[in-house]
N, C-alpha and C positions, 0 to 999 in steps of 0.2 A: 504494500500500500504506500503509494506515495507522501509524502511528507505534505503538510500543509501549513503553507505559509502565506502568510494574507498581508499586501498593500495596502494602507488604507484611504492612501492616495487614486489609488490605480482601481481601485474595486468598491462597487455600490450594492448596497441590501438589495432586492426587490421583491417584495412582497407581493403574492398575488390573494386577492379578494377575501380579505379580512374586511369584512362588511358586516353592518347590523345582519341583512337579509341573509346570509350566507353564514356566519359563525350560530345561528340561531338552529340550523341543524344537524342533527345526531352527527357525528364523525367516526373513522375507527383507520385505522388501529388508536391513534388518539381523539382523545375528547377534542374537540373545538378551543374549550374553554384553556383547554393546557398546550393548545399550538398557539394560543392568541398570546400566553405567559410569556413563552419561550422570545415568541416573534418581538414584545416589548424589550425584552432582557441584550434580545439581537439588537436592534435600534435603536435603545441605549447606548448601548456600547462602541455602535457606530459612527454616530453624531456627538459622543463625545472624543473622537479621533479624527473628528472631520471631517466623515465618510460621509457618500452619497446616500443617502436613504430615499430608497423610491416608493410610496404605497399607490399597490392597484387596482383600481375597484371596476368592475360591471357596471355600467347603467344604460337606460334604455327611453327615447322617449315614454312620454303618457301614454299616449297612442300606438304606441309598437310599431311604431313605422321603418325603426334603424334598427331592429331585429333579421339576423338570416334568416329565411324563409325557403330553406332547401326542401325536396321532398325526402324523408329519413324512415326507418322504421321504427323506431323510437324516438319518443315526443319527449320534451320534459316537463314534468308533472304540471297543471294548470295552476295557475293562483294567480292573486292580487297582491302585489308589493305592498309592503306599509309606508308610511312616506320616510322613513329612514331606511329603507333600503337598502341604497347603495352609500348610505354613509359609511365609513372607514369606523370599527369601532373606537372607541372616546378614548381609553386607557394608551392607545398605539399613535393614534392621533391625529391628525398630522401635526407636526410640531413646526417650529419656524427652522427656515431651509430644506427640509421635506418637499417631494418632488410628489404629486400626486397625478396621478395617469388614469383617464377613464376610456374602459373597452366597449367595444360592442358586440364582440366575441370571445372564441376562448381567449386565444390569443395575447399578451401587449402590445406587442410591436406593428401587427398590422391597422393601420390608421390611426395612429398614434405618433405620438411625439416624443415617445421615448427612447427611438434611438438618437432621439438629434440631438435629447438632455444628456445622454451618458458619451458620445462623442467629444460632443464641448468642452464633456469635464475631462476629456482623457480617461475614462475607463478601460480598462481590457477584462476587468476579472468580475462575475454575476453574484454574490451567494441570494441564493432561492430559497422563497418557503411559500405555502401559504394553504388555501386550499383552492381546490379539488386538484389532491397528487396526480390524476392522471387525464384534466381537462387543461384547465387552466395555469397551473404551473409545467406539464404536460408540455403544452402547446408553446409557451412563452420558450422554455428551455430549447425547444428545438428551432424555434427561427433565431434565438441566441446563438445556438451553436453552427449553424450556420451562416450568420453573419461575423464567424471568426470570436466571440466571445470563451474567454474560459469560464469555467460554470463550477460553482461548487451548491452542493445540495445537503440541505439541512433538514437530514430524517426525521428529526421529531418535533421540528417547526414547519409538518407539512403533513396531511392529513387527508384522505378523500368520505367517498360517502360508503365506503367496503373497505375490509381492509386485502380483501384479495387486489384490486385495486390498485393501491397503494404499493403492496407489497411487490406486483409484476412490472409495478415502473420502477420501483427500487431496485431492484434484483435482475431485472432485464435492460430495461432502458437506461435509468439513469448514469449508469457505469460506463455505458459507453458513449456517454456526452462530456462526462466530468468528474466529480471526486466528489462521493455520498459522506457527509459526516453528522453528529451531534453539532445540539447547541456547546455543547461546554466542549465541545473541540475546536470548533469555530470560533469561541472565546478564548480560549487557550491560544491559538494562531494570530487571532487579533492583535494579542498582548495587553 
């Protein structure tokens, strides 16, 4: 296992969808409520070394107009947003310097502004968490790692709606994008 050493120059948090409407259900193999812990304990630790913290939320017009509308054979489940939503939970933040990034898909990078923010700042290095392990942080990591990003992935600051899920993007995919670690390894590499 490669050694991890983290820039804190050179390398931004990014958090995907730590939202009211999204930490508000069931998670596994972690609870929601202990990826939301981890992920403050992260971006603490970030912004007090100067690092980039990026938080990433979903949102969608009222009217569901900026939704994809592919034909699929699974839908996702029907509901009414509440109107915090797509707010960023309160405890995480966002805090001042906090880069916040809204999607319309899995994805962050597509239609978004977030490669232009991590550019500017000289980034090369991702660490990732957030939930859903195998949509949205999922999605974000792979058009990361294709646009040349190094990617570090933080297990237990990342969470899906299964833990089968979770556990075959661990174990299959995320290993051959980048380097899977804990929070307290991440913070340990930090310094």
């Amino acid at each position: 296992m490669p050694e991890l050493s983290i820039d804190p120059k050179s390398t931004a948090l990014v958090l995907i969808d730590l939202q009211n409407g999204i930490t508000r259900n069931s998670t596994a193999p972690h609870a929601s409520g202990d990826v939301v812990s981890r992920a403050v304990r992260l971006a603490d630790a970030f912004r007090s070394r100067g690092s980039t913290v990026v938080l990433v939320r979903v949102a969608y017009a009222a009217d569901g107009s900026d939704r994809l509308k592919m034909p699929t054979d699974a839908h996702p489940p029907a509901s009414t947003p509440s109107a915090d939503w797509s707010d960023i939970v309160p405890e995480l933040g966002p805090r001042t310097g906090d880069i916040v990034v809204t999607k319309r898909q899995w994805g962050a990078f597509y239609g978004t502004d977030l490669e232009l923010h991590l550019r500017r700042r000289g980034i090369k290095t991702i660490v990732i968490g957030g939930i859903s392990t195998n949509f949205g942080v999922e999605s974000t990591a792979r058009d990361a790692c294709e646009r040349a990003y190094a990617l570090v992935f933080v297990e237990d600051a990342t969470s899906a709606m299964n833990a089968e899920g979770h556990a075959f993007a661990m174990t299959n995919i995320f290993p051959r994008l980048g380097l899977v670690r804990s929070t307290n390894e991440v913070l340990a590499a930090l310094g």
